[in-house]
Jmol script that loads the backbone (N, CA, C; Angstrom):
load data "model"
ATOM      1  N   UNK A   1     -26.894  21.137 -39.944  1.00  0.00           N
ATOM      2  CA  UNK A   1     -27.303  22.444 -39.497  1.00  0.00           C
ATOM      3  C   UNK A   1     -27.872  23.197 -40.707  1.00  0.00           C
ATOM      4  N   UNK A   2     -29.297  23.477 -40.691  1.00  0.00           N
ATOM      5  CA  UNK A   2     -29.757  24.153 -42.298  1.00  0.00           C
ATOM      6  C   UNK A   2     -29.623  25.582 -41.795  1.00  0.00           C
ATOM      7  N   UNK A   3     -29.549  26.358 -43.083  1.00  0.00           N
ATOM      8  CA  UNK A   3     -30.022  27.867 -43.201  1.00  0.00           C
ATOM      9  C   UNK A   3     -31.521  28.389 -42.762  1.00  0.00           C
ATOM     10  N   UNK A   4     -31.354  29.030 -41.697  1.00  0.00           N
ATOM     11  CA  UNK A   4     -32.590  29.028 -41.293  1.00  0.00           C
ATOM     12  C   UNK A   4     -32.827  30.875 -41.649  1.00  0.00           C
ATOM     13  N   UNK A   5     -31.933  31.604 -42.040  1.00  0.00           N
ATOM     14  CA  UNK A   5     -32.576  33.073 -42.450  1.00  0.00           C
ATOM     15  C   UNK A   5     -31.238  33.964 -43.361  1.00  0.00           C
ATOM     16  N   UNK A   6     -31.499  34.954 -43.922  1.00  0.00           N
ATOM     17  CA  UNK A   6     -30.505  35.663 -44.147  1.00  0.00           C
ATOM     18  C   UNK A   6     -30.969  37.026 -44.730  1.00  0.00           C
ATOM     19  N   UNK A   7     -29.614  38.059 -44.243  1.00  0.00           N
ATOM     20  CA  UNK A   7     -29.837  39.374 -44.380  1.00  0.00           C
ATOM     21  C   UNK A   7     -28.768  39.964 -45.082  1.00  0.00           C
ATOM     22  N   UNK A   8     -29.241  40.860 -45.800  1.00  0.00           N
ATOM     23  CA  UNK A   8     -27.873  41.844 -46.337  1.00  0.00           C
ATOM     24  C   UNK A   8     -28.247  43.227 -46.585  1.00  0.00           C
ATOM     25  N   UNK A   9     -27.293  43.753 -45.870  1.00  0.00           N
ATOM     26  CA  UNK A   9     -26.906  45.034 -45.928  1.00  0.00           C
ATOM     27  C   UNK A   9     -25.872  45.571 -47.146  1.00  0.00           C
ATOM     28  N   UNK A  10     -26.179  47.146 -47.757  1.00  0.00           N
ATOM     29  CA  UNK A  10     -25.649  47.447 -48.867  1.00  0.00           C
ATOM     30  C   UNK A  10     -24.774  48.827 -48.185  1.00  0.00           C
ATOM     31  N   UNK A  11     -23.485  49.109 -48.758  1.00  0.00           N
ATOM     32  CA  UNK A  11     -22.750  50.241 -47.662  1.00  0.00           C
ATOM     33  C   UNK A  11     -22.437  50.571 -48.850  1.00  0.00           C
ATOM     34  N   UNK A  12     -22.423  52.034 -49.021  1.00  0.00           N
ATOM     35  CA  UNK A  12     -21.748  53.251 -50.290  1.00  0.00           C
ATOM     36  C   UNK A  12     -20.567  54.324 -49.496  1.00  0.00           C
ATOM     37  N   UNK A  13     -19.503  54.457 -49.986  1.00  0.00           N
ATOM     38  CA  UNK A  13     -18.653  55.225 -49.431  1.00  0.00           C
ATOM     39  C   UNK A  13     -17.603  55.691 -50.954  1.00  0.00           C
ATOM     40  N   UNK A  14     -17.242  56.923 -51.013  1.00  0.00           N
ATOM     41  CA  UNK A  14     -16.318  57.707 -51.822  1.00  0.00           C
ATOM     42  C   UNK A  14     -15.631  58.648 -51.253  1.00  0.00           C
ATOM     43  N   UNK A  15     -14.287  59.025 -52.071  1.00  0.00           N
ATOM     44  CA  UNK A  15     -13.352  59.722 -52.088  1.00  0.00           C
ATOM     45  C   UNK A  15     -13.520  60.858 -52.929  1.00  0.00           C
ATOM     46  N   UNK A  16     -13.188  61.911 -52.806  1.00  0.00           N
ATOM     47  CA  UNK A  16     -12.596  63.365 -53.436  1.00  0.00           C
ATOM     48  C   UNK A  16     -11.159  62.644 -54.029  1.00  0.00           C
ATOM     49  N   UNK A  17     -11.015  63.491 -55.360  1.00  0.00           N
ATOM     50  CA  UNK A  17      -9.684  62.618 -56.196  1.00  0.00           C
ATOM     51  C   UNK A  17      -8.712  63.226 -55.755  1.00  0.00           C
ATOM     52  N   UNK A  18      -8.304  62.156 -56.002  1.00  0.00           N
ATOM     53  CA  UNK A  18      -6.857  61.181 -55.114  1.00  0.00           C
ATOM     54  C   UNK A  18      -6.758  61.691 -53.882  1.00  0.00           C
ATOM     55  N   UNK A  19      -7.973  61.064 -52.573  1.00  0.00           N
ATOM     56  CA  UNK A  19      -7.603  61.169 -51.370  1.00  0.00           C
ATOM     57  C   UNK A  19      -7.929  59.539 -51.037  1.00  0.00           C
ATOM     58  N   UNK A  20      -7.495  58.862 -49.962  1.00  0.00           N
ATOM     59  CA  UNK A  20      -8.108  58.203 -48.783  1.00  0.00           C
ATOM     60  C   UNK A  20      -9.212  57.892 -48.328  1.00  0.00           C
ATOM     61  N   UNK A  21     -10.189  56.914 -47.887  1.00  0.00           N
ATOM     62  CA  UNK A  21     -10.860  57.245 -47.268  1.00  0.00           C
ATOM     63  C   UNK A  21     -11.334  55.914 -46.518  1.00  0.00           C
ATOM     64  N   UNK A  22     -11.482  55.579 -45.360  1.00  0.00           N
ATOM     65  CA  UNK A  22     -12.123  54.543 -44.558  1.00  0.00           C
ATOM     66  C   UNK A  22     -12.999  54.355 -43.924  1.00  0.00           C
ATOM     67  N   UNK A  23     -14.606  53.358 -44.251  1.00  0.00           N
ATOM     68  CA  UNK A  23     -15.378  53.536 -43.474  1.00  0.00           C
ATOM     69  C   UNK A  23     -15.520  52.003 -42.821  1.00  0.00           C
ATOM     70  N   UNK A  24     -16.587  52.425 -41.994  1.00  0.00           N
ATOM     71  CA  UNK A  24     -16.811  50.695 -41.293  1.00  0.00           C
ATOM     72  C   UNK A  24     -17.991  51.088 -40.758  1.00  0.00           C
ATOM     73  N   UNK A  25     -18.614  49.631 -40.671  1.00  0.00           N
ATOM     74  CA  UNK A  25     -20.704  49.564 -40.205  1.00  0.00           C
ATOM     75  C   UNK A  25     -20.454  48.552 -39.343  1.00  0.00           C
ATOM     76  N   UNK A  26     -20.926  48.474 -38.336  1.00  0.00           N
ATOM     77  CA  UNK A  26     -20.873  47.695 -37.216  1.00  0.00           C
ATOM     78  C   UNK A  26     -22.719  47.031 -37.156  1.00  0.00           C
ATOM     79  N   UNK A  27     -23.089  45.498 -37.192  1.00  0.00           N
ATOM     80  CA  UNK A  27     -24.813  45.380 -37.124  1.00  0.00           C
ATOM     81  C   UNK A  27     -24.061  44.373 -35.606  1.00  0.00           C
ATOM     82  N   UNK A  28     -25.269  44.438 -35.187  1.00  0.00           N
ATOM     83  CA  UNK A  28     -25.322  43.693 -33.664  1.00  0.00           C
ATOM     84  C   UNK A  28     -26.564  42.770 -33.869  1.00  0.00           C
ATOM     85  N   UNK A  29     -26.035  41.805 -33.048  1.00  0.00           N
ATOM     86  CA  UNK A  29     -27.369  40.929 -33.170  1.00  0.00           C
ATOM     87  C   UNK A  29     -27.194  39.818 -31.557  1.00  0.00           C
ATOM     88  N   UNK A  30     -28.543  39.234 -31.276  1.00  0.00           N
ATOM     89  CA  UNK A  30     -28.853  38.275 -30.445  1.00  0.00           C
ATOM     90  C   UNK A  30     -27.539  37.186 -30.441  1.00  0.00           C
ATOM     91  N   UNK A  31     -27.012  36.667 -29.864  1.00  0.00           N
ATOM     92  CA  UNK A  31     -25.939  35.083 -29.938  1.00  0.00           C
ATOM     93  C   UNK A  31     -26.665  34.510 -30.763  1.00  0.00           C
ATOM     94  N   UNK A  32     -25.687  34.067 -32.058  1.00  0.00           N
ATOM     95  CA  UNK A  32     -27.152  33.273 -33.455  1.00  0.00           C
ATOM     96  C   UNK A  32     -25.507  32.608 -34.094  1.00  0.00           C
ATOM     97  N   UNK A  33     -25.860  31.737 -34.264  1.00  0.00           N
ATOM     98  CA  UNK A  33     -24.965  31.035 -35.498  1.00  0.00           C
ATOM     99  C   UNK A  33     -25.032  31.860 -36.963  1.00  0.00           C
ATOM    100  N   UNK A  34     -23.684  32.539 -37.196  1.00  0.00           N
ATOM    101  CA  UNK A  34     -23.628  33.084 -38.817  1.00  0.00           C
ATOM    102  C   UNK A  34     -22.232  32.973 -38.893  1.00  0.00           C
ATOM    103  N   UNK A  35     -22.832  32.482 -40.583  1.00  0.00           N
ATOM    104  CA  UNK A  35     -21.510  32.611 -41.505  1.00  0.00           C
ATOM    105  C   UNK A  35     -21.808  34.118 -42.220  1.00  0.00           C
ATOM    106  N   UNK A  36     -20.802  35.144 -42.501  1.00  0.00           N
ATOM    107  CA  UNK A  36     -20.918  36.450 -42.502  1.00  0.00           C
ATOM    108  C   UNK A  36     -20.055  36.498 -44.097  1.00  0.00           C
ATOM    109  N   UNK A  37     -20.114  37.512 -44.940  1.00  0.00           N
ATOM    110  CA  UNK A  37     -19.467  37.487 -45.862  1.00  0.00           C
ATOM    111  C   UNK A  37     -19.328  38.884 -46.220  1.00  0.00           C
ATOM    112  N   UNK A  38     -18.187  39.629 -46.788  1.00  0.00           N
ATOM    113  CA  UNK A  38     -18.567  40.924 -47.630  1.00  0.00           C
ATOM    114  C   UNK A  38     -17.614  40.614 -48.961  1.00  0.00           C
ATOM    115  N   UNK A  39     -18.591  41.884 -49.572  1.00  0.00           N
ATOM    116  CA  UNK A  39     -17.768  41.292 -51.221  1.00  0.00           C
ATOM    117  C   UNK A  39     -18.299  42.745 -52.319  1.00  0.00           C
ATOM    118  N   UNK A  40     -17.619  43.031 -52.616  1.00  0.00           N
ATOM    119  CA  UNK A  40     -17.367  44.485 -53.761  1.00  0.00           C
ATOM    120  C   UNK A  40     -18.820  44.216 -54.601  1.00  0.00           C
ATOM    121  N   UNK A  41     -19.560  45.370 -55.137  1.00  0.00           N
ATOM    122  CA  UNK A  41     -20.531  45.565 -55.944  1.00  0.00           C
ATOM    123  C   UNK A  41     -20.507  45.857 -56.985  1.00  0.00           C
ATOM    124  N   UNK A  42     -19.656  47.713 -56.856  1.00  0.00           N
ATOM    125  CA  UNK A  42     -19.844  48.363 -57.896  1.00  0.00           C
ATOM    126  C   UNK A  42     -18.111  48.710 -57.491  1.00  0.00           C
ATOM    127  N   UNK A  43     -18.131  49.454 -58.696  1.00  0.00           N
ATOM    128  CA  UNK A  43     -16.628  50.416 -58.296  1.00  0.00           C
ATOM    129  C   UNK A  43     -16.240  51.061 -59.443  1.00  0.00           C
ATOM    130  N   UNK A  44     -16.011  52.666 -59.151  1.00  0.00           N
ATOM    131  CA  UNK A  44     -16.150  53.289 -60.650  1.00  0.00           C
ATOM    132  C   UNK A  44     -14.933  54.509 -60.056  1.00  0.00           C
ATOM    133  N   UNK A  45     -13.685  54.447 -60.976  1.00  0.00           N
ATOM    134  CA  UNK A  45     -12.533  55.508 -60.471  1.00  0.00           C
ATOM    135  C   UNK A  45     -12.989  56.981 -60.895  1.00  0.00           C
ATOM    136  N   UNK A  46     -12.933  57.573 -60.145  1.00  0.00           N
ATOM    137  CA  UNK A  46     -12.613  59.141 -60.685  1.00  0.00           C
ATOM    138  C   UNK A  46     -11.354  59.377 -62.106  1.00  0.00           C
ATOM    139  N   UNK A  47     -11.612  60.338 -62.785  1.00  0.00           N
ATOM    140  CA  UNK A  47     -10.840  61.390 -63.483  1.00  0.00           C
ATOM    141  C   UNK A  47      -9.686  60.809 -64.245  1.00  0.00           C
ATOM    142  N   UNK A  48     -10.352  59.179 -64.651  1.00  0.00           N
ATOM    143  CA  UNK A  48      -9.393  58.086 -65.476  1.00  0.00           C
ATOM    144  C   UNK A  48      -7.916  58.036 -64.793  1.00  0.00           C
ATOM    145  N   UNK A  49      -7.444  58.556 -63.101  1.00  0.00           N
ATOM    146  CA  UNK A  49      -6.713  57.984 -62.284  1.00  0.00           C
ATOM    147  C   UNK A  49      -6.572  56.583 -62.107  1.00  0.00           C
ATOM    148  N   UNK A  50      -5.700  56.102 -61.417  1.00  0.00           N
ATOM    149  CA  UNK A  50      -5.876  54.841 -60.905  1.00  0.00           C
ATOM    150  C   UNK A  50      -6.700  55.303 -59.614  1.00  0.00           C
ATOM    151  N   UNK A  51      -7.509  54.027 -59.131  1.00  0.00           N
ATOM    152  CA  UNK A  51      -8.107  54.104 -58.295  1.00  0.00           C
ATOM    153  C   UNK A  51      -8.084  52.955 -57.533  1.00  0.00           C
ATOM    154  N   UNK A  52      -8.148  52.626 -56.099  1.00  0.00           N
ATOM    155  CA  UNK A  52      -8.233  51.086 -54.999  1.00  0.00           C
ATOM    156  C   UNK A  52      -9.308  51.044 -54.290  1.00  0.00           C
ATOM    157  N   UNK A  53      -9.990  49.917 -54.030  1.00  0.00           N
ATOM    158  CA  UNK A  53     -11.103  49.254 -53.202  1.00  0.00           C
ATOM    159  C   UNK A  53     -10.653  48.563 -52.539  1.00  0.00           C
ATOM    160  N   UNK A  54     -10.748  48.205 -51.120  1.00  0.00           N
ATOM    161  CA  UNK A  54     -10.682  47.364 -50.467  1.00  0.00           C
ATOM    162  C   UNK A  54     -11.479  46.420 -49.480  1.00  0.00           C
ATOM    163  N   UNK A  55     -12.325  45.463 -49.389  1.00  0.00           N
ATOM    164  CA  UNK A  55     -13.234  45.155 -48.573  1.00  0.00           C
ATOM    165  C   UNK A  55     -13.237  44.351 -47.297  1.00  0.00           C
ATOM    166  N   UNK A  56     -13.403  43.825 -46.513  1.00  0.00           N
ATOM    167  CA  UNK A  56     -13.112  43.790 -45.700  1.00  0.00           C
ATOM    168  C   UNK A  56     -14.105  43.182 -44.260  1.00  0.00           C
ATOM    169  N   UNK A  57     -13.888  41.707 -43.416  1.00  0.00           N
ATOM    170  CA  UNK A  57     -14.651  41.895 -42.242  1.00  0.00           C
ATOM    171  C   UNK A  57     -13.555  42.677 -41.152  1.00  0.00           C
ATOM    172  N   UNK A  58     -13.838  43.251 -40.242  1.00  0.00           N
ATOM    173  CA  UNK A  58     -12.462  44.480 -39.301  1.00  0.00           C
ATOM    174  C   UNK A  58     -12.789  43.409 -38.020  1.00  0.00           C
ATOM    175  N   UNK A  59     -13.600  42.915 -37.384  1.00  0.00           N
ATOM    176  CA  UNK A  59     -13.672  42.384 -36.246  1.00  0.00           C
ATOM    177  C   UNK A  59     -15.010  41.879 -35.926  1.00  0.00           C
ATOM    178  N   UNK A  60     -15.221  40.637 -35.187  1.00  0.00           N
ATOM    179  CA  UNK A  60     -16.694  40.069 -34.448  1.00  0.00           C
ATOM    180  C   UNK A  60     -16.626  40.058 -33.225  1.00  0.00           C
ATOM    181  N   UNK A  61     -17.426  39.882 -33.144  1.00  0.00           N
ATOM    182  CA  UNK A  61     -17.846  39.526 -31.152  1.00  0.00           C
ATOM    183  C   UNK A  61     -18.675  38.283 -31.168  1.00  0.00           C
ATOM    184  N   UNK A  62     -18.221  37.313 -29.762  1.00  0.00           N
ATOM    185  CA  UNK A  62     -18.868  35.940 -29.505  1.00  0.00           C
ATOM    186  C   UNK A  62     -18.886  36.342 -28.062  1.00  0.00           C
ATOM    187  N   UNK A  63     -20.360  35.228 -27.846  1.00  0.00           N
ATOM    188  CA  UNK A  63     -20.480  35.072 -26.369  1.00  0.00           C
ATOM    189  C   UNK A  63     -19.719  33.562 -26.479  1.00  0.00           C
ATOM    190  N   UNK A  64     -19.033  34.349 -24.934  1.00  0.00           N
ATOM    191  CA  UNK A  64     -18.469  32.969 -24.130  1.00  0.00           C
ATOM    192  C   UNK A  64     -19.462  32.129 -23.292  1.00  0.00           C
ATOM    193  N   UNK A  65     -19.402  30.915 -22.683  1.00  0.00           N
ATOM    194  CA  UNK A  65     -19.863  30.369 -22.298  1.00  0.00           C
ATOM    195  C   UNK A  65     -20.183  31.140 -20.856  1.00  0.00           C
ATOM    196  N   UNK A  66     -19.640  32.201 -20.423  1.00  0.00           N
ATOM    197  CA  UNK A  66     -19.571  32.495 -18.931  1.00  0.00           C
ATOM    198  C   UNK A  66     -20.912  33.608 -19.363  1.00  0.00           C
ATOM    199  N   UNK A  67     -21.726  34.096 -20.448  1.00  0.00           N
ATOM    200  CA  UNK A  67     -22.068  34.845 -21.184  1.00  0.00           C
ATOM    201  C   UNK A  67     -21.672  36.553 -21.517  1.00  0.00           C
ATOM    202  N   UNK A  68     -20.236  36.737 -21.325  1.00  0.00           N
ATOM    203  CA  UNK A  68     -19.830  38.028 -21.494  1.00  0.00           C
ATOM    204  C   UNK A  68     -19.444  37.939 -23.050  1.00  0.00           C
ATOM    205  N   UNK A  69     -19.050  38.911 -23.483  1.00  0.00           N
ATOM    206  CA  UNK A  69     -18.834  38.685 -25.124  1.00  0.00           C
ATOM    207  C   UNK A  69     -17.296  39.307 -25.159  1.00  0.00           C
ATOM    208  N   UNK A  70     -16.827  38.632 -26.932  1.00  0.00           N
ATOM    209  CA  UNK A  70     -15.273  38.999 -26.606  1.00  0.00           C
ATOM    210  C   UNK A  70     -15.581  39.140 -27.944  1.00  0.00           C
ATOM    211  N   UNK A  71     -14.704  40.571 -28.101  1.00  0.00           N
ATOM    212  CA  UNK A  71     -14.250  40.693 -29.569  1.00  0.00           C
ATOM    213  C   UNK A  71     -12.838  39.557 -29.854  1.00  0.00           C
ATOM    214  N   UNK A  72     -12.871  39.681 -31.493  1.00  0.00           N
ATOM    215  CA  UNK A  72     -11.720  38.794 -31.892  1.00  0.00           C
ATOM    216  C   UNK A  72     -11.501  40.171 -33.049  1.00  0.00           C
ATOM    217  N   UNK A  73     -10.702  40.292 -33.478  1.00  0.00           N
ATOM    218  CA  UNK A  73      -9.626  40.770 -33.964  1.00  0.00           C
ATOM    219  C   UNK A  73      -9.628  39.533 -35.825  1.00  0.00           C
ATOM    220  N   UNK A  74     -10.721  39.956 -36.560  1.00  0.00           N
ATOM    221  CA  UNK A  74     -10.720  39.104 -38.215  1.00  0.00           C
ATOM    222  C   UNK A  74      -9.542  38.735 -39.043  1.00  0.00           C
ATOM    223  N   UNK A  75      -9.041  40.062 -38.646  1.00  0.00           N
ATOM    224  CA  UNK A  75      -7.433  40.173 -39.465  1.00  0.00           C
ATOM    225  C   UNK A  75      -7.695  40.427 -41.461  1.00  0.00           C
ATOM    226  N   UNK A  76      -8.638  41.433 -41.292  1.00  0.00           N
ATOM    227  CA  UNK A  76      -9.052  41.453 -42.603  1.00  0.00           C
ATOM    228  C   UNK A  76      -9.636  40.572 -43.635  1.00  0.00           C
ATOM    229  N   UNK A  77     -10.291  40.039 -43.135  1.00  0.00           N
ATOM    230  CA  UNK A  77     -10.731  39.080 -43.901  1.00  0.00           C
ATOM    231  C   UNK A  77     -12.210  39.051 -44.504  1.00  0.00           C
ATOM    232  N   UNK A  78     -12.684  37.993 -45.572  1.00  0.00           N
ATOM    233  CA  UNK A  78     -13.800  39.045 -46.312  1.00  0.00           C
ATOM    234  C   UNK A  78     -14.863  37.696 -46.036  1.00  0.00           C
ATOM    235  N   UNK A  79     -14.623  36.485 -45.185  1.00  0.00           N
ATOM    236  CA  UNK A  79     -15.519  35.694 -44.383  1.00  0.00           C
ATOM    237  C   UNK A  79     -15.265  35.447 -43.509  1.00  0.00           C
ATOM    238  N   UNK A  80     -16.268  35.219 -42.413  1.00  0.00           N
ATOM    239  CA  UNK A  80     -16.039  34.710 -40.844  1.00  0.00           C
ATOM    240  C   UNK A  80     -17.471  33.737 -40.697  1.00  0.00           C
ATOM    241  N   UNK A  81     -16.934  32.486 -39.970  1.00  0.00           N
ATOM    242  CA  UNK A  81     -18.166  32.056 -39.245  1.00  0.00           C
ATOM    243  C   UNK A  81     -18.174  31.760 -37.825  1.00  0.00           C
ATOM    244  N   UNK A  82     -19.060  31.751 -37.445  1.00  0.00           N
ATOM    245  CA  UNK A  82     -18.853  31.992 -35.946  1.00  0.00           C
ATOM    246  C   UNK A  82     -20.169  31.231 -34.894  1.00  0.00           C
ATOM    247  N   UNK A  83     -20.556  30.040 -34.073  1.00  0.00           N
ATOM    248  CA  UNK A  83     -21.544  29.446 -33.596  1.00  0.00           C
ATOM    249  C   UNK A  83     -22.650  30.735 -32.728  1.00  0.00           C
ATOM    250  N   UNK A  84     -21.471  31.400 -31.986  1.00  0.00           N
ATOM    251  CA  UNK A  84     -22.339  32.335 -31.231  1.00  0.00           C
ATOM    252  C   UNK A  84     -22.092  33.843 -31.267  1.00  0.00           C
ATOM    253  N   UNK A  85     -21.551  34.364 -32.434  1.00  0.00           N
ATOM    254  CA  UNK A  85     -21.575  36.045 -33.043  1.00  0.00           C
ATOM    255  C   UNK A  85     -22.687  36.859 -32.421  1.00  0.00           C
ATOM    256  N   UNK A  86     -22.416  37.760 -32.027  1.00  0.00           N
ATOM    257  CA  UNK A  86     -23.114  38.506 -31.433  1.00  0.00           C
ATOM    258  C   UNK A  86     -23.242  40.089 -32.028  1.00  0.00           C
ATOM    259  N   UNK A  87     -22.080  40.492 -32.835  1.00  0.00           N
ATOM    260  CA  UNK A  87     -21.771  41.715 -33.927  1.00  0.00           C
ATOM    261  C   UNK A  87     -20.691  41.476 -34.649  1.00  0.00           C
ATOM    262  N   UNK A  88     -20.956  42.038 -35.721  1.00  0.00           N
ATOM    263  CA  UNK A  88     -19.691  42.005 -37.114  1.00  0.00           C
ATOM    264  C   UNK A  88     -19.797  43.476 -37.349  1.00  0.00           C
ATOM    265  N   UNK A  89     -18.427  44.015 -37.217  1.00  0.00           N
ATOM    266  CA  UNK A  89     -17.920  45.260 -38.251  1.00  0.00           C
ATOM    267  C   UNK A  89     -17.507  44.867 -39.058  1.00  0.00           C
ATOM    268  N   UNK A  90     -17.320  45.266 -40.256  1.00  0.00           N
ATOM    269  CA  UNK A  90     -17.201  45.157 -41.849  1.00  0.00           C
ATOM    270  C   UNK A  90     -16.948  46.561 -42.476  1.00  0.00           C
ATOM    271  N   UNK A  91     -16.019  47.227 -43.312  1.00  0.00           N
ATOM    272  CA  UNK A  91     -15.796  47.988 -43.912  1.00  0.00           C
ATOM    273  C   UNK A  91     -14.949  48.045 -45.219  1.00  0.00           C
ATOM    274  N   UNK A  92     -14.641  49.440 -46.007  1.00  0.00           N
ATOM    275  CA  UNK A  92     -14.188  49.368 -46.869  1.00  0.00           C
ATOM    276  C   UNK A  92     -12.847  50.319 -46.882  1.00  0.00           C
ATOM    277  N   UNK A  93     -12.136  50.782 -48.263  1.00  0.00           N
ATOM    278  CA  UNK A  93     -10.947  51.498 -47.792  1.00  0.00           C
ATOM    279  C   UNK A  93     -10.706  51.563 -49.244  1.00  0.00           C
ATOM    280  N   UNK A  94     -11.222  52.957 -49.809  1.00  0.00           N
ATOM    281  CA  UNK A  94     -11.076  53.619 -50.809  1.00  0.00           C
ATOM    282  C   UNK A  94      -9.877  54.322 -51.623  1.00  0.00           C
ATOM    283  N   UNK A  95      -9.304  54.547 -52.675  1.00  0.00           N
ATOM    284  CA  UNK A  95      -8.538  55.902 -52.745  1.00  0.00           C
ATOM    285  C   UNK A  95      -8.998  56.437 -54.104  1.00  0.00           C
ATOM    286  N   UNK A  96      -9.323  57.181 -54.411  1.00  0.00           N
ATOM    287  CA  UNK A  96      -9.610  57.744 -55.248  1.00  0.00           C
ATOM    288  C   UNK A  96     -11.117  57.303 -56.280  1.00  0.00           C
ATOM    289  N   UNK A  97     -12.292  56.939 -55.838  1.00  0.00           N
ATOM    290  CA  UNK A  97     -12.949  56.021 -56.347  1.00  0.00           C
ATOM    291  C   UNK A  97     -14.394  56.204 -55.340  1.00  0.00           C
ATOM    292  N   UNK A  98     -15.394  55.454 -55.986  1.00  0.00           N
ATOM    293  CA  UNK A  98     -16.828  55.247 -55.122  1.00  0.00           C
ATOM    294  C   UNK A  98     -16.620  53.872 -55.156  1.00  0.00           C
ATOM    295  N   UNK A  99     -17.203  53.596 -54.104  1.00  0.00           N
ATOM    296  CA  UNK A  99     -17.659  51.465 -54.169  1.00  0.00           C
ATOM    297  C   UNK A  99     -18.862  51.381 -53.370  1.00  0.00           C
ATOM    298  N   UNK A 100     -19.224  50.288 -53.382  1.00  0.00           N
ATOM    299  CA  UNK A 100     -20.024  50.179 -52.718  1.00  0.00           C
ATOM    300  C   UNK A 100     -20.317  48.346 -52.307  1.00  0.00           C
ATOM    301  N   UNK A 101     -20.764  47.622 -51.145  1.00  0.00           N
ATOM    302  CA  UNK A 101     -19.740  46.707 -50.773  1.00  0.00           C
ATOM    303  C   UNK A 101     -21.338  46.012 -50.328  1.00  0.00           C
ATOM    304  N   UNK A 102     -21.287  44.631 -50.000  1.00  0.00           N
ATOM    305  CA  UNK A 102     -22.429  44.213 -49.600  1.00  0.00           C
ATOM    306  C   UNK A 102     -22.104  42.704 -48.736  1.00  0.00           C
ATOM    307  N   UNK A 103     -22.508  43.282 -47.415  1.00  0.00           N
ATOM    308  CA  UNK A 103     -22.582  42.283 -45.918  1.00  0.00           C
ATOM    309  C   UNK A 103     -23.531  41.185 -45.825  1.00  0.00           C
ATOM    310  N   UNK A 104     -23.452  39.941 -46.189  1.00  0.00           N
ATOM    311  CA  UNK A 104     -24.251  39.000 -46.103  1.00  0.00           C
ATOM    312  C   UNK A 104     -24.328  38.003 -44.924  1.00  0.00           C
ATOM    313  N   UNK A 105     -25.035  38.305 -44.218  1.00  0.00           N
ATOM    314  CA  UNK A 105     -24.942  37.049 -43.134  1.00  0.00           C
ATOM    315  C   UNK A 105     -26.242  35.591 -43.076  1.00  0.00           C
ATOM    316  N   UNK A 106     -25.705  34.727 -43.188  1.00  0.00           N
ATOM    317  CA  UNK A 106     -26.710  33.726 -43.229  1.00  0.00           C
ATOM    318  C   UNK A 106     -26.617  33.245 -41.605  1.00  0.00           C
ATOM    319  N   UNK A 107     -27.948  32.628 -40.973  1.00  0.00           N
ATOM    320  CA  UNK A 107     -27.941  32.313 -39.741  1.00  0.00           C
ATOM    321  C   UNK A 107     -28.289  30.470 -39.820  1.00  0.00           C
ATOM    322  N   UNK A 108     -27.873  30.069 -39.557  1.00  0.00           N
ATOM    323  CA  UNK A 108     -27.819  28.735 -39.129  1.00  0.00           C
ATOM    324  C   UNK A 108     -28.594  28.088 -37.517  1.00  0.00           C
ATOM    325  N   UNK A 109     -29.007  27.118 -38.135  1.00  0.00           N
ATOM    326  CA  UNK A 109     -29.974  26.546 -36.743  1.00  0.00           C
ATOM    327  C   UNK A 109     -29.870  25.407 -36.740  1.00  0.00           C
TER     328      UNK A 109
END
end "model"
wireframe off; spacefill off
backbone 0.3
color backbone group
């Protein structure tokens, strides 16, 4: 099965010092074979605090054979592959800090 394309998306998200903060990007796509990946860029703490990054896939969706689609539940994890993905959410989970995180999906044929 070769690599037949690939895309990546770049996500920026920060905190006010020492708060919380959680975001997530959801991309949708056609039923396509991808292996999906996210993985930390940058990351710079505020006010010489400690500071946390966290990255993250949050959940995909596959078509079933009946063609309705079902989310699955990633369980945090920072790869998924999947024959017939149909959307990946992916996010991050800050505290005190900027990051910025980058979604790679390669499509397979």
């Amino acid at each position: 099965m070769p690599l037949i394309g690939e895309q990546a998306w770049w996500a920026d998200a920060w905190t006010g010092a020492n708060n919380n903060y959680t975001a997530s990007w959801t991309i949708e796509m056609p039923p396509t074979a991808v292996f999906a990946k996210v993985s930390p860029v940058f990351y710079m703490e505020y006010s010489g605090n400690i500071g946390m990054m966290g990255v993250r896939i949050t959940s995909f969706r596959r078509r079933r054979p009946d063609d309705s689609d079902e989310t699955v539940n990633a369980g945090m994890v920072p790869a998924v592959w999947e024959p017939r993905m149909t959307s990946i959410t992916y996010g991050m989970t800050l505290y005190n800090c900027q990051g910025r995180i980058l979604c790679d999906l390669g499509f397979w044929g």
